[in-house]
Each structure stands twice: as structure tokens, then as C-alpha cells.
C-alpha positions as CSV (number, residue, x, y, z in Angstrom):
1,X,177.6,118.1,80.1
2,X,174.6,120.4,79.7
3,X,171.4,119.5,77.3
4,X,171.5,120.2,73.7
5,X,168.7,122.5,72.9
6,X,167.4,120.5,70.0
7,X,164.3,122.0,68.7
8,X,163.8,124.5,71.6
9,X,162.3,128.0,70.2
10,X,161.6,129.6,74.2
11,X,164.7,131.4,74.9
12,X,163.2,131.6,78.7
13,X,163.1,128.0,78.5
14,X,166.8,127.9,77.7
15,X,168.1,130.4,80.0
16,X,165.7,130.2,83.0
17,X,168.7,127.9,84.2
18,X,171.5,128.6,82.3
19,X,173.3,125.4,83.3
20,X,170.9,123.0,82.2
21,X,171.1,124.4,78.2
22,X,174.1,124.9,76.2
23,X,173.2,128.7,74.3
24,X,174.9,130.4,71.7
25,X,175.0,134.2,72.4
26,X,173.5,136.2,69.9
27,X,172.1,139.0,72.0
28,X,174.4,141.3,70.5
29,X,172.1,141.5,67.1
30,X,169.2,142.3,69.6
31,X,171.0,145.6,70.7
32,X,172.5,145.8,67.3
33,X,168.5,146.2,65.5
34,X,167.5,148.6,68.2
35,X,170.2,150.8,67.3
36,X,169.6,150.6,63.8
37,X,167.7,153.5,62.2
38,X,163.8,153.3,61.5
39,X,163.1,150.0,63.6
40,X,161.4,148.0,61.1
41,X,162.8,145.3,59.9
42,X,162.3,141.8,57.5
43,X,164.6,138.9,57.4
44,X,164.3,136.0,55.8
45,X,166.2,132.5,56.4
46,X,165.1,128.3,55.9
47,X,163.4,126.5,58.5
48,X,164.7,125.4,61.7
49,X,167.8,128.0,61.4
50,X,166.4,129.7,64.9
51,X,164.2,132.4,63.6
52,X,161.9,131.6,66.2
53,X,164.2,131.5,69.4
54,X,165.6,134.8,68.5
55,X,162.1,136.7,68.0
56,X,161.7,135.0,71.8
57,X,164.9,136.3,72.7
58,X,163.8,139.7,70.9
59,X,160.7,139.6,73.1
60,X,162.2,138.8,76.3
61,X,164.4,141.8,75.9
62,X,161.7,144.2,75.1
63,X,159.6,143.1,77.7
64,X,162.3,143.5,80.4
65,X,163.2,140.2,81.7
66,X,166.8,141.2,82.6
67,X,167.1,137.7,85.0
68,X,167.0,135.2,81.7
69,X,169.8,137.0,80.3
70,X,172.1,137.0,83.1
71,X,176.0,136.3,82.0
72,X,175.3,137.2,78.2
73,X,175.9,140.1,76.5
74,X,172.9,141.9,76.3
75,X,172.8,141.9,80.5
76,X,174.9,145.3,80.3
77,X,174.1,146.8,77.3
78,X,169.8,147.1,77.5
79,X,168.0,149.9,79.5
80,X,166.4,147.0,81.2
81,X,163.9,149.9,83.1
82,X,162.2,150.7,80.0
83,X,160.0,147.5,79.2
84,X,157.6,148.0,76.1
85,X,154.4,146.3,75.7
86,X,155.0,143.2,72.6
87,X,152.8,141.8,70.6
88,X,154.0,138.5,69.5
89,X,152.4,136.6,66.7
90,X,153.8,133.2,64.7
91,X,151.8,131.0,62.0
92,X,154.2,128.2,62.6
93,X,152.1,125.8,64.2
94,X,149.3,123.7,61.8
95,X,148.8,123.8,58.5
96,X,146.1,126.1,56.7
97,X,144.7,124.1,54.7
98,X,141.5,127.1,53.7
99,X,141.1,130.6,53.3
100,X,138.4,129.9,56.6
101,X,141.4,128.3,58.6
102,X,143.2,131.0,58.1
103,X,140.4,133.3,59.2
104,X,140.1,131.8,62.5
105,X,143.7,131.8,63.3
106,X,144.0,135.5,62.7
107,X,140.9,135.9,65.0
108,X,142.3,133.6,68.1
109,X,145.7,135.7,67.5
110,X,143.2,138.9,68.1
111,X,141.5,136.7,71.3
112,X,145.0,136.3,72.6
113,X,146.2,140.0,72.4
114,X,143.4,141.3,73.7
115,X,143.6,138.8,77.1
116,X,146.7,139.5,77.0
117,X,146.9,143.1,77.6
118,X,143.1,144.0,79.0
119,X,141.7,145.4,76.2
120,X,138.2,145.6,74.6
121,X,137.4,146.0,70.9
122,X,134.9,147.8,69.4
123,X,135.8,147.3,65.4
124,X,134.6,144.7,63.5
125,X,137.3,143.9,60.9
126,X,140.2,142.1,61.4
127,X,142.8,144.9,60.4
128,X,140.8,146.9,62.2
129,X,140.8,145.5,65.6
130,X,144.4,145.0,64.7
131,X,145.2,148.2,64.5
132,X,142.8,148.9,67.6
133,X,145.1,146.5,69.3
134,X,148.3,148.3,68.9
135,X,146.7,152.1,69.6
136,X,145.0,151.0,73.0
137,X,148.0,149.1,74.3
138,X,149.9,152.1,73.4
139,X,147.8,154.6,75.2
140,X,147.2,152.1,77.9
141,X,150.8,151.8,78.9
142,X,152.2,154.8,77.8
143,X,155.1,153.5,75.7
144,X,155.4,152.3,71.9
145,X,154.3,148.7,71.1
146,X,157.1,146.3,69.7
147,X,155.7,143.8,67.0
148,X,156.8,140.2,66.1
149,X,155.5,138.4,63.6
150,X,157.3,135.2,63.1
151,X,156.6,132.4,59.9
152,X,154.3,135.2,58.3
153,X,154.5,133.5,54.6
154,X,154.0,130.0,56.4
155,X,150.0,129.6,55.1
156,X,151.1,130.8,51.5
157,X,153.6,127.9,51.7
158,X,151.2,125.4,52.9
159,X,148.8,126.3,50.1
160,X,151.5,127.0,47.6
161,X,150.7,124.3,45.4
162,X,147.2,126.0,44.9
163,X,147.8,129.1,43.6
164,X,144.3,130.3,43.3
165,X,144.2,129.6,47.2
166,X,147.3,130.9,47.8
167,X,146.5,133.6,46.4
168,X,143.5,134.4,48.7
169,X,145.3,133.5,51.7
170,X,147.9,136.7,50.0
171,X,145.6,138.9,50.0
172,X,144.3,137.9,53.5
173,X,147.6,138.5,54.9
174,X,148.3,141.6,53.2
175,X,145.4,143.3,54.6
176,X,146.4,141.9,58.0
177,X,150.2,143.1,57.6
178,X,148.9,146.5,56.1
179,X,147.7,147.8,59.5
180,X,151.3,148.3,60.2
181,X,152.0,151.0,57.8
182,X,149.0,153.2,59.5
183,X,150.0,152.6,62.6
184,X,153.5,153.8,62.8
185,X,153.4,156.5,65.2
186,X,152.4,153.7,67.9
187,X,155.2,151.4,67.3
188,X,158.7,151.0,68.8
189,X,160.2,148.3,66.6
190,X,158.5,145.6,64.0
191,X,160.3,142.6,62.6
192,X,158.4,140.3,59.9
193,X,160.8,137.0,59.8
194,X,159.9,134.2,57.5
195,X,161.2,131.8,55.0
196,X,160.2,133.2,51.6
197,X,161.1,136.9,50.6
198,X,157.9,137.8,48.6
199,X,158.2,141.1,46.7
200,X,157.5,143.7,48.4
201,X,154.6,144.9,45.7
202,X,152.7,142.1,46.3
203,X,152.8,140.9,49.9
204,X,153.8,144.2,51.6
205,X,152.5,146.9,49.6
206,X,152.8,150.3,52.0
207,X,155.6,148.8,54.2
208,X,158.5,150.8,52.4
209,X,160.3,151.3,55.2
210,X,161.1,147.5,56.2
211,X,164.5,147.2,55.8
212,X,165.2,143.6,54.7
213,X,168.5,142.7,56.6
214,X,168.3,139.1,54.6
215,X,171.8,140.4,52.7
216,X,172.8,142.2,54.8
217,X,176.5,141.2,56.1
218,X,176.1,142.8,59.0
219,X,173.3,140.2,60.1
220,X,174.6,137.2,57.6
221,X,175.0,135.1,60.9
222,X,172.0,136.2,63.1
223,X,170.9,132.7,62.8
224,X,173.2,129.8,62.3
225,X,176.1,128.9,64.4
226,X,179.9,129.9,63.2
227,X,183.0,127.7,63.1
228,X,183.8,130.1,66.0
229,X,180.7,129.6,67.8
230,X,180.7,126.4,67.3
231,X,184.1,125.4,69.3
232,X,183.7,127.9,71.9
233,X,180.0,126.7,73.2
234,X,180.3,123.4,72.3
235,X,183.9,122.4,72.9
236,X,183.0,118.8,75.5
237,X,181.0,117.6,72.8
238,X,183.3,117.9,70.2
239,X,185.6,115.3,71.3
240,X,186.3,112.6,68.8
241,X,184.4,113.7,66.2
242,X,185.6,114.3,62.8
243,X,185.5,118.2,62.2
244,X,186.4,117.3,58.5
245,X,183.8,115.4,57.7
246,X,181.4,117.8,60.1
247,X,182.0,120.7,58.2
248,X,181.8,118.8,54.7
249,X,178.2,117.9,55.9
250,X,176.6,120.9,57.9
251,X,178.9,124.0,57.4
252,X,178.5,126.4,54.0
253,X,175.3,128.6,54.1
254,X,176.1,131.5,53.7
255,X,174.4,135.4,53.3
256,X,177.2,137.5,52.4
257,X,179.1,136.9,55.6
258,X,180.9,134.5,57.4
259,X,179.7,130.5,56.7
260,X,177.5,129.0,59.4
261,X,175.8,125.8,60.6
262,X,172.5,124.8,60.8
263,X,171.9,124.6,64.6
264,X,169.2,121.7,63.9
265,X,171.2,119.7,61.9
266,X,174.2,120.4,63.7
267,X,172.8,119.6,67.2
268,X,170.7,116.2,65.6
269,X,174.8,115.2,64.9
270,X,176.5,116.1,68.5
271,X,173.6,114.4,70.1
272,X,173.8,111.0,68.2
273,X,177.3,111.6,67.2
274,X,176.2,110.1,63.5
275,X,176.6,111.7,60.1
276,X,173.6,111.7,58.4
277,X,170.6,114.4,57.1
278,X,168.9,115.6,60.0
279,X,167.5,118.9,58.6
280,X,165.4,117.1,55.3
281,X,164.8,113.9,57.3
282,X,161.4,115.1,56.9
283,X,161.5,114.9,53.1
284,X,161.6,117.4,50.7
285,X,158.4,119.4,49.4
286,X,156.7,117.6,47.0
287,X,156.4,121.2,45.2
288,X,159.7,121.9,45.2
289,X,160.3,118.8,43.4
290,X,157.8,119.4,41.0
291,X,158.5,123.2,40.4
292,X,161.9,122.0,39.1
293,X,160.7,119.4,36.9
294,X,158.2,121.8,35.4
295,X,161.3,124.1,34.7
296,X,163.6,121.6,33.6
297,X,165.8,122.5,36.2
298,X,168.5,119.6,36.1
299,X,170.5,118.5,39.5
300,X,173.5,119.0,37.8
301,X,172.6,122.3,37.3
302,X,172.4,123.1,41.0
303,X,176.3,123.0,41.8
304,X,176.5,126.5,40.3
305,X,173.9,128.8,39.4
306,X,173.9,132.2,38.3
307,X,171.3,134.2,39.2
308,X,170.9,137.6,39.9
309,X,169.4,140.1,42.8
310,X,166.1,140.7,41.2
311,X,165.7,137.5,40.5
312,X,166.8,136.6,44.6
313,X,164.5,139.4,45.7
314,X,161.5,137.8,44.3
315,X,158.9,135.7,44.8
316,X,155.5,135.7,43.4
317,X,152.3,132.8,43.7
318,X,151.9,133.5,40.0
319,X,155.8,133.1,38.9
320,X,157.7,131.2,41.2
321,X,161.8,131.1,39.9
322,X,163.4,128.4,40.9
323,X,166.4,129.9,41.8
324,X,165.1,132.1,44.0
325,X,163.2,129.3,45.9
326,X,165.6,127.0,46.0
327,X,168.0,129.7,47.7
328,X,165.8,130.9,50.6
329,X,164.0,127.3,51.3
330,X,167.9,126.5,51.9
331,X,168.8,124.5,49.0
332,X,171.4,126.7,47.8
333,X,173.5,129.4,49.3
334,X,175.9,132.0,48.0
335,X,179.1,131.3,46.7
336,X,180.1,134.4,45.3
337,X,179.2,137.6,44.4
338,X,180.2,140.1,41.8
339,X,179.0,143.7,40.7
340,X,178.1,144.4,37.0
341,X,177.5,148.4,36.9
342,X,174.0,148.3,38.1
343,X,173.5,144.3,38.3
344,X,174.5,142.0,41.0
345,X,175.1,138.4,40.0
346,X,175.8,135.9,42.4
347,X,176.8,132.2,42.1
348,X,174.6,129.9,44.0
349,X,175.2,126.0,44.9
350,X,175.0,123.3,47.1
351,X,175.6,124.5,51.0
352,X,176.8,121.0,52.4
353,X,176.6,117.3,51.5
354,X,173.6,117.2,54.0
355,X,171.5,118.9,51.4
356,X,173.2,117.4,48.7
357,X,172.6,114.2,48.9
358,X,168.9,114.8,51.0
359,X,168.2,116.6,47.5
360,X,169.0,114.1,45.3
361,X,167.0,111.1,47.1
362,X,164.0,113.6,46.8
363,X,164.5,113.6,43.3
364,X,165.2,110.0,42.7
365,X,162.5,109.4,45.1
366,X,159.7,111.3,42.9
367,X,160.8,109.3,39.7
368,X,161.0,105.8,41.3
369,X,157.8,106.0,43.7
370,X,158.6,101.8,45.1
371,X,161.4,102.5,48.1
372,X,162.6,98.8,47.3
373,X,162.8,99.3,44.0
374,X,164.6,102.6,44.5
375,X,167.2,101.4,47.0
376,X,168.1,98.1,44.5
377,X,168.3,100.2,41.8
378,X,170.8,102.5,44.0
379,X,173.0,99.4,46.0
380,X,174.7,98.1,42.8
381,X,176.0,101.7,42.0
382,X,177.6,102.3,45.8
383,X,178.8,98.9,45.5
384,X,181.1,99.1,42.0
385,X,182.3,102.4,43.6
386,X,183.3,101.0,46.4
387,X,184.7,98.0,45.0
388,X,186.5,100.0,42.0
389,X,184.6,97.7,39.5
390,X,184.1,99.7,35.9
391,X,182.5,96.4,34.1
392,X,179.5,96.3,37.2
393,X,178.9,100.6,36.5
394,X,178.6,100.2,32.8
395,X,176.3,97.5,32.8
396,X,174.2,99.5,35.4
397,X,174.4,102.4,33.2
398,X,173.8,100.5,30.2
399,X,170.5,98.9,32.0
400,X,169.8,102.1,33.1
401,X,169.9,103.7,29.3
402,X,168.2,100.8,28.1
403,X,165.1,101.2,29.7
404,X,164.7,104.7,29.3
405,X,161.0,104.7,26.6
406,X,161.4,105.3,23.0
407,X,159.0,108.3,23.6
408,X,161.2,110.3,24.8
409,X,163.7,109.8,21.9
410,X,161.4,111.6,19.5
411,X,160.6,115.3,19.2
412,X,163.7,116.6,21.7
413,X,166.0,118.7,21.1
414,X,169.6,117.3,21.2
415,X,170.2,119.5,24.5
416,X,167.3,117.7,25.9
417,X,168.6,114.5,25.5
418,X,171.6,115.4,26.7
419,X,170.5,116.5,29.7
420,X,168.6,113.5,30.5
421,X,171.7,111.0,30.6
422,X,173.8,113.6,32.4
423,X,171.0,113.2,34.9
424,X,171.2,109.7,35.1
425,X,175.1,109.8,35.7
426,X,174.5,111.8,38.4
């Protein structure tokens, strides 16, 4: 059996021997996006759906190493003799925890380019010597520069709950990101992939002619592995498992198109051959969490929500919807679609019992803070279930009720209260 490339975002890593890596092919999207008018490109998807590997695989292409792609698709159908010069940037390691930090990770990004490709700066700005960057390798080389820029909303996000900072660190990144706009004539192809879609007005003010691919059906399974994919690649390591309960738990995002995995979670689960929640074992952001509460967003709620495309297509510091953040940190997915004259509504819920369940500890674990306390609290539930004994529920529920303070009897409205037990069953 080959390795399972758990957590691997070098695609030379994965193909420099391509029997020692299982890989699911997606170079076709790589020839796909070159062919696609304009070259400039967003997309947006959760974390550890393989944004990364494919901006590798992206840059391996582009820079013309035809030996690591030997057997897949793209090996015949890429002018392998015309290598372009790439510029490949990703805020996905650290956390920035200051508008300084930030600073300095823009500037060692600059550092890096300029070793990289022999050249010498003479601006003193950031954007400046960014955009010095890109018209000196250009006229260096001869050719168009191709720019990657991979988890560019990631220092927002690690600032998020500090929206004055986050905001700085905005604006930081806007300037940075603006260079691209000017520079146009001197660039092949530019894709800006992330988590978070942040409107276009307030992150990406000038770029009007990124075309964000994050809907589009056409790329709806870029990243992610198909039920098709899925059996063909990884056939061997399939055997004895119980697809059933394998799609129940990791199959159901979906962006217009076809259903897909999460290769992280998916991988975690052929590896240990265990059901359980690999993708959130790292917990869920406290923010997240607390953005709900703040909204009186109810779990319940979550197994179908109607929200609309401008309400998907945004995402500001200043107004965070949590429907919209909940959908592209991966907590929901679409589950329909329908066209009202000029409005899109779609119906959003839970992808998979994975995040189901990984959701709902989060929550319980931000009201009951004592894990021992949590998990007794939890136990006598699964075990009534289990057992098929009504009397042991209603007592728990009834204990349950009971302690809920007198406080928050007074001064609700009756949908309030309502909501609360209906929380509690859950």
C-alpha cells in the first residue's frame, strides 16, 4: 500500500515518487484556470480542504517541472517549454498576533522574492517594492509573472476577535493586495485563495476583475475528494470499512456541484480505520462560538438555513453574519438552491455528522467550562438512549430544566424561552 498523504501541502513532495504517495488527480482544473478568460482568479474553501497543495501544484506547473507530473493528466496537455517566473506567497504559518507582526512577515515575504529571483530594490514602501518585485522579474525574464497568494485573510482571522486590530491588519493587507490591480500588464495569471470571502469593497477594492470561482460549479470540486475519486485512488484501503457510515460522517459539502470529502478528515479515517472528528479535533474557534451566542443563533437552527447570495458574498470585520461564516469556515454547506427573479436563496445545513456533532460539543463545551462535569452531565443521556429507558431521560431533562436560574424566566419573550428548552433537547 502507498502512504496516505495526511497533511502534505508540497505536491513535489507527493509526486517526486509517485509510488510512495497515494494522489488524487486534479491537474485538470490547473489547465482548466489557464484557459479561462482574464487569469485572475479568488476562491474560497475551509481549512485543510487542500488549498494549499493545489496552489503548489499550480506552481509546479507554471514553473515547468513536467517530471513531478508524470502519469497525470496535465503531463500532455501543458506547453511545458514555456515556464513563467512565480511568486508564491502563503500567511498560513504563525499567528499574527500585531499590526508589527504582520509588518515583518510582509517584509521577509519581500526578502524571499527578491533572493529568490536576483533582484534589488530601490523603493521604500511595501507595495512599492511589491510592485517593484513583479515589473523587474518580468523584464528580467522576459515572460509574465504568475502570482499565488495562498491563506491571504489568515491574519484578519487570527485577530478577528479584535476588530479595531483586525481592522488595521485590513487595511495593511489591502494596500499590499492593491499592487495587483497596477500591475496587470506584468502578470500571467493571479489566484488569491483563502477561507473567508470578504467583500470585495472592503478587502479588494480595484481588483474587479477577480473572478471568484467559490460558486462556481465548474470548480465546486477543485478541492475535496468525490465518491468517484474516492474509490478509484483509494480502492486497497477501502476494504472492510463501512461506506455507510463513511459517507454519513465525511461526505456532503458541497458548492453547487457534485458532494465531496474532506481529504483531512477522510485520510485521518483510512489511516486509523476509526470514526470519529478528525477535521475539528482541534476545537472549534472560541469566536465562532461566541458570534453565535451574540446573535442568538440556536443549534437547532443550523439543520436548515435560509440565507441568501448577498448575504454568502459577504463578510465584513464590522458586521460579521453568521450565516455567512458559518458556511465558508465549513460548518454548513449548500443544500439547495432556488432563483427568486433577481434573488438567490439557498438552504444551508449540516455537511456531515463529523461537524455535527464536533459543533455541538463546542457549544456544550463553552456553557459547561469543567470536562468532567460536562461528560457526566452527557453519559446519562447516551445511556437511556441506548438502553430505551424514557423514566432515566425525563428525569435528566427534568434535572436539567430545574436548574436553569429564575433570571432568565423574567423579561423574555415567550420565543426566547422557547428556544432555550429546544436547545436543551438537543
Amino acid at each position: 500500500m502507498k502512504k496516505l498523504p495526511i497533511g502534505i501541502q508540497s505536491f513535489e513532495k507527493i509526486r517526486k515518487n509517485p509510488d510512495e504517495f497515494y494522489y488524487v488527480d486534479k491537474t485538470p482544473f490547473v489547465e482548466k484556470l489557464l484557459n479561462e478568460g482574464g487569469g485572475f482568479f479568488f476562491l474560497s474553501r475551509p481549512r485543510r480542504f487542500g488549498k494549499s497543495l493545489f496552489l503548489d501544484t499550480l506552481h509546479q506547473a507554471f514553473a515547468g517541472r513536467k517530471d513531478l507530473f508524470k502519469g497525470l493528466y496535465l503531463e500532455h496537455n501543458w506547453d511545458w517549454e514555456n515556464a513563467s517566473p512565480v511568486i508564491h506567497i502563503s500567511f498560513g504559518s504563525g499567528v499574527i498576533r500585531s499590526l508589527g507582526e504582520l509588518q515583518v512577515k510582509i517584509e521577509s515575504f519581500l526578502l524571499d522574492i527578491r533572493n529568490e529571483h536576483g533582484i534589488d530594490y530601490e523603493k521604500k514602501s511595501v507595495d512599492g517594492r511589491f510592485m517593484e518585485a513583479i515589473v523587474k522579474i518580468a523584464r528580467k525574464t522576459g515572460k509574465k509573472v504568475v502570482v499565488l497568494i495562498d491563506e491571504y485573510d489568515k491574519p484578519i482571522l487570527d485577530r478577528i476577535d479584535d476588530t479595531e486590530l483586525a481592522v488595521s491588519i485590513r487595511e495593511e493587507l489591502k494596500n499590499f493586495y492593491s499592487v495587483l490591480k497596477d500591475a496587470d500588464a506584468h502578470l500571467e495569471f493571479v489566484l488569491i485563495a483563502g477561507v473567508s470571502k470578504f467583500s470585495k469593497v472592503s478587502h479588494f477594492s480595484g481588483l474587479n476583475h477577480l473572478q471568484d470561482i467559490t460558486l462556481n460549479e465548474a470548480y465546486a470540486t477543485l478541492c475535496g475528494y468525490t465518491e468517484g475519486e474516492l474509490y478509484s485512488v483509494f480502492e486497497d484501503r477501502l476494504q472492510g470499512l463501512d461506506m455507510d457510515l463513511i459517507r454519513q460522517w465525511y461526505n456532503g459539502y458541497a458548492w453547487l456541484g457534485e458532494k465531496v470529502y474532506n481529504p483531512f478528515a477522510i485520510l485521518n479515517a483510512l489511516q486509523s480505520r476509526q470514526i470519529r472528528n478528525y477535521w475539528f479535533e482541534t476545537g472549534t474557534p472560541t469566536f465562532l462560538i461566541q458570534i453565535l451566542k451574540k446573535n442568538n443563533f440556536r443549534s437547532f437552527e443550523m439543520e436548515q438555513v435560509q440565507a441568501t447570495g448577498t448575504i454568502l458574498d459577504s463578510f465584513d470585520i464590522e458586521r460579521i453574519s453568521p450565516e455567512a461564516l458559518l458556511f465558508q469556515t465549513g460548518y454548513l454547506t449548500i443544500r439547495g438552491m432556488r432563483q427568486i427573479g433577481a434573488l438567490t436563496q439557498y438552504t444551508l445545513g449540516y455537511p456531515n455528522m463529523e461537524v455535527k456533532s464536533a459543533l455541538n460539543d463546542s457549544l456544550l463545551a463553552y456553557f459547561i467550562d469543567d470536562l468532567h462535569q460536562r461528560e457526566s452531565a452527557r453519559m446519562p443521556l447516551y445511556e437511556s438512549i441506548l438502553k430505551g429507558e424514557p423514566d432515566i431521560l425525563h428525569r435528566y431533562f427534568h434535572a436539567l430544566l430545574a436548574a436553569i436560574p429564575h433570571d432568565w424566566y423574567r423579561k423574555n419573550t415567550m420565543e426566547a424561552c422557547e428556544g432555550h428548552y429546544a436547545s436543551v433537547f438537543l
